[in-house]
Backbone as JSON Lines, residues from 0, in Angstrom:
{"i":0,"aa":"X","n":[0.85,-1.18,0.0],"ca":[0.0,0.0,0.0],"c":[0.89,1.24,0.0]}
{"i":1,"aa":"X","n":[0.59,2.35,-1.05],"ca":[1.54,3.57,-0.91],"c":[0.68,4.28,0.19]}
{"i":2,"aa":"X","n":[1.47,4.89,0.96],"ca":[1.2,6.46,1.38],"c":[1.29,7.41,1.33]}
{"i":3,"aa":"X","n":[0.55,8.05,0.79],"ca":[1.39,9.45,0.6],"c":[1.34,10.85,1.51]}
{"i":4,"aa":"X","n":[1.97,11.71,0.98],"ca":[1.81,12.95,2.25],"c":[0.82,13.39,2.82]}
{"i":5,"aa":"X","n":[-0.55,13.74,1.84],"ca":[-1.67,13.94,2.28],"c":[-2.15,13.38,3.48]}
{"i":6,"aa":"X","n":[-1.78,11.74,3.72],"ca":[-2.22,11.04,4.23],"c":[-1.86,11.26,6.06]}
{"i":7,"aa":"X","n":[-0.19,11.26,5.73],"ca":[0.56,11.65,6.8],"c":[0.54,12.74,7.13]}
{"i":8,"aa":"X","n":[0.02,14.13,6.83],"ca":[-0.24,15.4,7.08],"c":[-2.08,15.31,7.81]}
{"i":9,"aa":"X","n":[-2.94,14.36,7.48],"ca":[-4.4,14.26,7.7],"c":[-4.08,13.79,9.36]}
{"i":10,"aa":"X","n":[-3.01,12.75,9.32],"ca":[-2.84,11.67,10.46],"c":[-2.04,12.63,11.76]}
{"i":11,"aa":"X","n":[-1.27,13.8,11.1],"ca":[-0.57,14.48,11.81],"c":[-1.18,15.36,12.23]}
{"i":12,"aa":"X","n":[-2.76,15.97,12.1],"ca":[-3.65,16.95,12.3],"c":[-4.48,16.16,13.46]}
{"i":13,"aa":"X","n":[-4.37,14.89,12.97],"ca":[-5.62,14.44,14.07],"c":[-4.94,14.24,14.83]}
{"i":14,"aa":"X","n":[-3.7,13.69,14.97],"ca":[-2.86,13.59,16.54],"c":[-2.41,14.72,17.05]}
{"i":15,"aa":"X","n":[-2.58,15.78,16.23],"ca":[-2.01,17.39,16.79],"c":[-0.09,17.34,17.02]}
{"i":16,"aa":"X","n":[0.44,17.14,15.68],"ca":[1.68,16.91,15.81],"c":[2.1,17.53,14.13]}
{"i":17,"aa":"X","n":[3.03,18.38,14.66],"ca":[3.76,18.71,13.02],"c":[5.18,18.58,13.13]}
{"i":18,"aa":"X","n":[5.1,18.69,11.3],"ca":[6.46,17.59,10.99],"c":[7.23,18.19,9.96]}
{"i":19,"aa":"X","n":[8.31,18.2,9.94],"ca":[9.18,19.17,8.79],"c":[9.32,18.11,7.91]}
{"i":20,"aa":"X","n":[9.93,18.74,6.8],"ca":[9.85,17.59,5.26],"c":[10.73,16.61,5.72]}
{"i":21,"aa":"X","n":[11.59,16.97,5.9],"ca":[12.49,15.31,6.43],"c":[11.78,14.26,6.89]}
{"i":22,"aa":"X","n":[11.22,14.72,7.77],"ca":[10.36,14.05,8.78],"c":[9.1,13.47,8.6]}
{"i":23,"aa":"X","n":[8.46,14.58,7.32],"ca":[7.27,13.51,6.58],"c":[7.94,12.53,5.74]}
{"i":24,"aa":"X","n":[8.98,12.7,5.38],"ca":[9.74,11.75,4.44],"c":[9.84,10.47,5.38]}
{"i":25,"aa":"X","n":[10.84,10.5,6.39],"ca":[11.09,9.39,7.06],"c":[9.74,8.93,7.67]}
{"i":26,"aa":"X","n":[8.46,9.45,8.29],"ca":[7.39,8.7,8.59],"c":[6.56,8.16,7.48]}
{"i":27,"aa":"X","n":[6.78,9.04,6.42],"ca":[5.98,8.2,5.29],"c":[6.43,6.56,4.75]}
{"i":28,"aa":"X","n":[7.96,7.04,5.18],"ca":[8.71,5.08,4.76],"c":[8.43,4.3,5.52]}
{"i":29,"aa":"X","n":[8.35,4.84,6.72],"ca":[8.18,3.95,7.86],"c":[6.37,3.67,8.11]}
{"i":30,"aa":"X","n":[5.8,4.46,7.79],"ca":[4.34,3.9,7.28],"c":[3.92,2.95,6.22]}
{"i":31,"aa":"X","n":[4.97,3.3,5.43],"ca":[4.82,2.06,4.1],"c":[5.26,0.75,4.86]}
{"i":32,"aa":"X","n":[6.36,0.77,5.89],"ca":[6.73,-0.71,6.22],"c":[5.97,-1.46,7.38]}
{"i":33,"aa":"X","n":[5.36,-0.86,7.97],"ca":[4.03,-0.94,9.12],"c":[3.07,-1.82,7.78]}
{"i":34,"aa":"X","n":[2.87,-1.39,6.97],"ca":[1.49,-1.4,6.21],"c":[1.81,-3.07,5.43]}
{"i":35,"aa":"X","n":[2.88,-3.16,5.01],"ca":[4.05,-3.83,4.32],"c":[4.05,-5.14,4.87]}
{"i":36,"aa":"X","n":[4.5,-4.63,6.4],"ca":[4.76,-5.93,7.42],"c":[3.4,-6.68,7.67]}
{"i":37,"aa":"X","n":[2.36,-5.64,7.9],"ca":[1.14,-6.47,8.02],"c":[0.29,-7.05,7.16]}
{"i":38,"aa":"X","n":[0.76,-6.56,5.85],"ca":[0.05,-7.25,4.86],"c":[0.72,-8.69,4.43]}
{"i":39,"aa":"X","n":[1.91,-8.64,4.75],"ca":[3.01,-9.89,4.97],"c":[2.04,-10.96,5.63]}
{"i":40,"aa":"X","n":[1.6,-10.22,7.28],"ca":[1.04,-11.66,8.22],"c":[-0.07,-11.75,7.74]}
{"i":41,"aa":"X","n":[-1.08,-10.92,6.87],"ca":[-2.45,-11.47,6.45],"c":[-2.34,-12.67,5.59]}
{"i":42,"aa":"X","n":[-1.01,-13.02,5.18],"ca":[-0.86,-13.88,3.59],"c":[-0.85,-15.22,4.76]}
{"i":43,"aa":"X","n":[-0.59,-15.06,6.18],"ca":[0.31,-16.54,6.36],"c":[-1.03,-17.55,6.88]}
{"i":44,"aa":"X","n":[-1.34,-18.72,6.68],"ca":[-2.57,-19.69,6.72],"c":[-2.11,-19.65,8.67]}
{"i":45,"aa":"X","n":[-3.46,-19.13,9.29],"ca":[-3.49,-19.65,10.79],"c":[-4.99,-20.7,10.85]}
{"i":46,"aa":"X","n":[-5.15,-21.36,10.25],"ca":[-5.95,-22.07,9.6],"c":[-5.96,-23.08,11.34]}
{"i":47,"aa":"X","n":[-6.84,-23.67,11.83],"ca":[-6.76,-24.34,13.02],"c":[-5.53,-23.77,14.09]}
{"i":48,"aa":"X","n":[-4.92,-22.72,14.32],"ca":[-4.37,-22.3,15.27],"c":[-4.95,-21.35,16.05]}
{"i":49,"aa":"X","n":[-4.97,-21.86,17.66],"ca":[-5.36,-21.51,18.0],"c":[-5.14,-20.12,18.3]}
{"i":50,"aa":"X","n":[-6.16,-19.15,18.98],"ca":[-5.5,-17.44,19.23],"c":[-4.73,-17.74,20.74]}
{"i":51,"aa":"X","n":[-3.72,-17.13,20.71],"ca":[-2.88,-16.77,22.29],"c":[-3.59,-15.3,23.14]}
{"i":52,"aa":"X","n":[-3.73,-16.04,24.36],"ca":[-3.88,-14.59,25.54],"c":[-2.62,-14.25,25.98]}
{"i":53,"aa":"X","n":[-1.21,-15.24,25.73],"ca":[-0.21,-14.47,25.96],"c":[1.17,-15.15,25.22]}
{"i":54,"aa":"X","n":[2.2,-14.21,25.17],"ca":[2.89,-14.71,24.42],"c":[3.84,-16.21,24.65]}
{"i":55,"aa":"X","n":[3.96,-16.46,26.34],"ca":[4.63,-17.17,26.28],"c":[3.77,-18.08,27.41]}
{"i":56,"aa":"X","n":[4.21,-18.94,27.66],"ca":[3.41,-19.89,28.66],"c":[4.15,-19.55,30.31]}
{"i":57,"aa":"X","n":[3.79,-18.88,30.17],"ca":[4.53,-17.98,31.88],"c":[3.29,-17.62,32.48]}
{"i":58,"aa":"X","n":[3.0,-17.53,33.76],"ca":[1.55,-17.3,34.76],"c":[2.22,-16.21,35.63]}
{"i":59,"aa":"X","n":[1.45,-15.44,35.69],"ca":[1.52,-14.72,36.69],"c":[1.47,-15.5,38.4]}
{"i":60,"aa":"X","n":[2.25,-15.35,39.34],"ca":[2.32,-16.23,40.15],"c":[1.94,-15.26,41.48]}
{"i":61,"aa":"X","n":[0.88,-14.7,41.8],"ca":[0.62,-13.54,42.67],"c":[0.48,-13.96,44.07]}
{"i":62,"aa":"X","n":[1.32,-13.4,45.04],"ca":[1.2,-13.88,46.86],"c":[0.34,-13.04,47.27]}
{"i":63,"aa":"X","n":[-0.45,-14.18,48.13],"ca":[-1.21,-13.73,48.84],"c":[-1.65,-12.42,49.47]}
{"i":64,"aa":"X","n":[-2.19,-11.97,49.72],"ca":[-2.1,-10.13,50.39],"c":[-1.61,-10.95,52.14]}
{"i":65,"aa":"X","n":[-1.18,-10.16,52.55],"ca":[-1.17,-10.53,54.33],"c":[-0.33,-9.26,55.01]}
{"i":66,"aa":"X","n":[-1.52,-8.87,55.75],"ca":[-1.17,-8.02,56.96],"c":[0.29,-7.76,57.6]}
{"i":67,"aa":"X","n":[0.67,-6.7,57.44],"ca":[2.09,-6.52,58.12],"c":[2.16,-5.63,58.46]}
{"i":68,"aa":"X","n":[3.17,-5.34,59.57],"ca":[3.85,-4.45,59.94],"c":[3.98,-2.92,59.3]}
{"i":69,"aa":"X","n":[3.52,-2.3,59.29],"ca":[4.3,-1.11,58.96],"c":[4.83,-0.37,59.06]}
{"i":70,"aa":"X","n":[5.7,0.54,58.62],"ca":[7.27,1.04,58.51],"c":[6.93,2.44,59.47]}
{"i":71,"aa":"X","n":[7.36,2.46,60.54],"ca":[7.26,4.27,61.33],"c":[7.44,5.17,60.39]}
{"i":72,"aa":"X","n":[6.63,6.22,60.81],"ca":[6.74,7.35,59.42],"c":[8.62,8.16,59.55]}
{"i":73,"aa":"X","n":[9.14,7.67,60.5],"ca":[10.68,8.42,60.6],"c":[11.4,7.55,59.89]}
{"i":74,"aa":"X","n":[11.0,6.13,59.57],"ca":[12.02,5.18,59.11],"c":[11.73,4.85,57.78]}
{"i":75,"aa":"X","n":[10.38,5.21,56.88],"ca":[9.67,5.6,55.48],"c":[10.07,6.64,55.32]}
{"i":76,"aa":"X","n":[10.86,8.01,55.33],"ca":[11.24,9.23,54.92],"c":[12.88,9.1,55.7]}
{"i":77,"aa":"X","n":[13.56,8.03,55.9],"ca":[15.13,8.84,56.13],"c":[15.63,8.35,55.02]}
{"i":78,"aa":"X","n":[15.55,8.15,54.26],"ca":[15.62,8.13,52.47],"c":[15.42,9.28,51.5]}
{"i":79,"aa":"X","n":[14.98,10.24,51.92],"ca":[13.9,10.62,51.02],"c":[14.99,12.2,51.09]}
{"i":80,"aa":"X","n":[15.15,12.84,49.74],"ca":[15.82,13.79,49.91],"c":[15.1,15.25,50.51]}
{"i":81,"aa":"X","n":[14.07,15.38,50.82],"ca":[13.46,16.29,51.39],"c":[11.77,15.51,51.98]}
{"i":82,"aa":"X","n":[11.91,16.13,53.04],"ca":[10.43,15.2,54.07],"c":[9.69,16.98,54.57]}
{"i":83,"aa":"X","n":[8.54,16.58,55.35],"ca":[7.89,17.66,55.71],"c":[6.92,16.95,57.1]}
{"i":84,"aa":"X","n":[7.73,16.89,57.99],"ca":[7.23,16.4,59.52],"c":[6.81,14.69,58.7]}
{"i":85,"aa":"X","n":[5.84,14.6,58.58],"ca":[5.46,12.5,58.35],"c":[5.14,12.72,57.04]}
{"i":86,"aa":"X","n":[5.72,13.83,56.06],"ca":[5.03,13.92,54.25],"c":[6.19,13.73,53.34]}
{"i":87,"aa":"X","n":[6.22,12.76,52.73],"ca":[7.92,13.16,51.51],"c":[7.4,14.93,50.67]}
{"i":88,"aa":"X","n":[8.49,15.21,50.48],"ca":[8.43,16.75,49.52],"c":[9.01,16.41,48.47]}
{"i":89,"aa":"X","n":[8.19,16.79,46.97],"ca":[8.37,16.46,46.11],"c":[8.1,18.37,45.36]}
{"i":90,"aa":"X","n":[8.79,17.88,44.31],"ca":[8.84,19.45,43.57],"c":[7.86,19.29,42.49]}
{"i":91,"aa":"X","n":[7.21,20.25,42.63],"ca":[5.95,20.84,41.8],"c":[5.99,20.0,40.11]}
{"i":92,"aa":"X","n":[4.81,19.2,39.83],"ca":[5.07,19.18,38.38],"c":[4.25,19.41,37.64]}
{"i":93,"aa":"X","n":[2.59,19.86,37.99],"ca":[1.72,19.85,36.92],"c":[1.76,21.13,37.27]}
{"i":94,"aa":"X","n":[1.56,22.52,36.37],"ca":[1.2,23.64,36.6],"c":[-0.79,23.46,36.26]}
{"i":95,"aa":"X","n":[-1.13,24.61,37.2],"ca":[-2.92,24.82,37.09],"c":[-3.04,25.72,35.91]}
């Protein structure tokens, strides 16, 4: 499948992202090989195979929850490069 600029300039409006010519150049190739690669796996017969929920045969192996101890608020903050009486201090990151 070609792509062309139009396409990648339509795709770059709806994600709210702009792109200098280089840059439509290199995403337009790299859209052709996205498009490329997947038209590759539509060709291959999964004919009786089954679908996977995951890639490998590995389980999540999750412990139990259980009640413990918890850490004094002086011995949870003597780590911490700035504290505020029992609060860690952290520096501002979302502006309002």
């Amino acid at each position: 499948m070609k792509i062309d600029q139009n396409t990648i300039k339509k795709l770059a409006s709806l994600s709210k992202l702009k792109f200098n010519e280089k840059e439509m150049e290199l995403i337009t190739n790299d859209m052709e090989k996205m498009i490329d690669f997947i038209q590759t796996l539509e060709e291959i017969n999964t004919e009786g195979v089954e679908p996977l929920i995951h890639m490998t045969e590995g389980y999540n192996h999750w412990r139990a929850d259980e009640v413990r101890e918890m850490l004094p608020p002086n011995e949870a903050l003597k780590n911490s490069p700035k504290a505020d009486s029992s609060y860690f201090k952290l520096p501002k990151v979302l502006d309002k």
